[in-house]
Backbone bond lengths (Angstrom), bond angles and torsions (degrees), N, CA, C in turn:
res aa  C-N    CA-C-N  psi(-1)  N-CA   C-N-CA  omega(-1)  CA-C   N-CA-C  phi
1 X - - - 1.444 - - 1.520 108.61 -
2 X 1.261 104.97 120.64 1.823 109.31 169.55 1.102 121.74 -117.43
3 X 1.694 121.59 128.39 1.473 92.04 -177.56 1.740 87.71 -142.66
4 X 1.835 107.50 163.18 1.463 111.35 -145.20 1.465 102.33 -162.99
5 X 1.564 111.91 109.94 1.463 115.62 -158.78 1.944 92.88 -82.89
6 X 1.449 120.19 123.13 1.366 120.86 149.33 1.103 105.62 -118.37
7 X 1.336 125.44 131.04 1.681 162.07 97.49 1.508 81.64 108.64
8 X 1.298 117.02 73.78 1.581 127.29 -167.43 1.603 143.56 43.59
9 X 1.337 95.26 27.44 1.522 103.72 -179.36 1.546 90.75 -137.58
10 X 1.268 122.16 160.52 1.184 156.31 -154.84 1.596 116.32 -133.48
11 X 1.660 95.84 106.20 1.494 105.47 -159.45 1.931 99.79 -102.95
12 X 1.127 110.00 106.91 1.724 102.62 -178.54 1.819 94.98 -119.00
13 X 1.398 94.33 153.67 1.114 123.58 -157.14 1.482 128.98 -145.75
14 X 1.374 116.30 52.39 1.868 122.51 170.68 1.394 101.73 4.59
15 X 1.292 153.96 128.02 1.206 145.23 115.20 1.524 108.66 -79.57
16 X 1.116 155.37 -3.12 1.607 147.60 174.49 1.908 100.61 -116.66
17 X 1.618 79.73 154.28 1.506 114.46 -150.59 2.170 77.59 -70.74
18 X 0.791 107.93 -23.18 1.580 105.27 170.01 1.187 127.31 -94.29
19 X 2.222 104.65 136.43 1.676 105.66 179.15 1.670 102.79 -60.74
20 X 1.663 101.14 149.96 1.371 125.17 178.92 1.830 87.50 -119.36
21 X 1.222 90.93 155.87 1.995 120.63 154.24 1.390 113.04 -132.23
22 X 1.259 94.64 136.61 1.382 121.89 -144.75 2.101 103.51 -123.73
23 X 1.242 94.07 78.79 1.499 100.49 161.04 1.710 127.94 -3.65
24 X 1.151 112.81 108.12 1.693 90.67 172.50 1.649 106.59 -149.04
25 X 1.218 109.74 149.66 1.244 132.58 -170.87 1.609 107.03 -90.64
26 X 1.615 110.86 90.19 1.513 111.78 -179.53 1.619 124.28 80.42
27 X 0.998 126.24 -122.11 1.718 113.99 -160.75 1.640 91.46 -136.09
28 X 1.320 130.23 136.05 1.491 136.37 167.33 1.478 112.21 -151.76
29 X 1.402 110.38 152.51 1.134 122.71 -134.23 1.833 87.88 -138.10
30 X 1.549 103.56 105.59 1.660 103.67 176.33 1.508 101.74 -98.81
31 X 1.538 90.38 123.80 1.379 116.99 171.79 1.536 122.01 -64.29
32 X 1.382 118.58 -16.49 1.671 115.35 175.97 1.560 119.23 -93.59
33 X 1.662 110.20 -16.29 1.548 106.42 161.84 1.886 95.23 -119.50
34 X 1.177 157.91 9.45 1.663 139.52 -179.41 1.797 100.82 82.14
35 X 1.194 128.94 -8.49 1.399 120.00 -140.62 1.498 75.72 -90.06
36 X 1.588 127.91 149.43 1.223 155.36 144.34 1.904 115.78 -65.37
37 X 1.327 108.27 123.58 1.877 101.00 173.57 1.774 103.20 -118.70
38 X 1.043 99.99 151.86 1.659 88.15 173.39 1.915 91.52 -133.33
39 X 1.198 150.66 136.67 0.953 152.67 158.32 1.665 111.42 100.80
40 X 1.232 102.27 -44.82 1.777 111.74 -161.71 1.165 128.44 -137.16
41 X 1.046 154.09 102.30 1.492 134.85 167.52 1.491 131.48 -90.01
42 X 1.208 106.22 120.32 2.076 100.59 -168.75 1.976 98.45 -93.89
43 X 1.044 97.00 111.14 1.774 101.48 174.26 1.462 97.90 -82.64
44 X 1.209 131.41 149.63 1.472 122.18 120.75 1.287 137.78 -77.21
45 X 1.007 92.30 -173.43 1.873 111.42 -158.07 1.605 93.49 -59.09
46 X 1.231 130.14 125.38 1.138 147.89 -142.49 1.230 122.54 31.94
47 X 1.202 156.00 37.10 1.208 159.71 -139.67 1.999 113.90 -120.34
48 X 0.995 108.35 147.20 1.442 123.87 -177.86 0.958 112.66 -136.77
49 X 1.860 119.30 140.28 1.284 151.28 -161.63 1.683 96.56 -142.77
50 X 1.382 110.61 137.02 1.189 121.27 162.89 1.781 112.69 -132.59
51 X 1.538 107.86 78.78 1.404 103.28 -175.90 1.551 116.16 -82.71
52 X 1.183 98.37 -169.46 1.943 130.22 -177.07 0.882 96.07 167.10
């Protein structure tokens, strides 16, 4: 799992063939699918999130 703040959004990124959950502080809003998270984010197995 990598994750890598640009210009205030928060780019995470599965590197293992396994889903991760992904800690989060309050409500964020990934801009590459619209989907809203409040608490957690479950990636899959290679999977990318680009929140705010």
């Amino acid at each position: 799992m990598v994750a890598r703040v640009v210009e205030g959004r928060t780019l995470y990124v599965n590197t293992s063939n396994a889903p991760v959950r992904v800690a989060l502080a309050g409500q964020k809003h990934d801009t590459l699918t619209g989907k809203t998270y409040t608490g957690s984010l479950d990636l899959a197995p290679y999977g990318v999130a680009l929140l705010r």
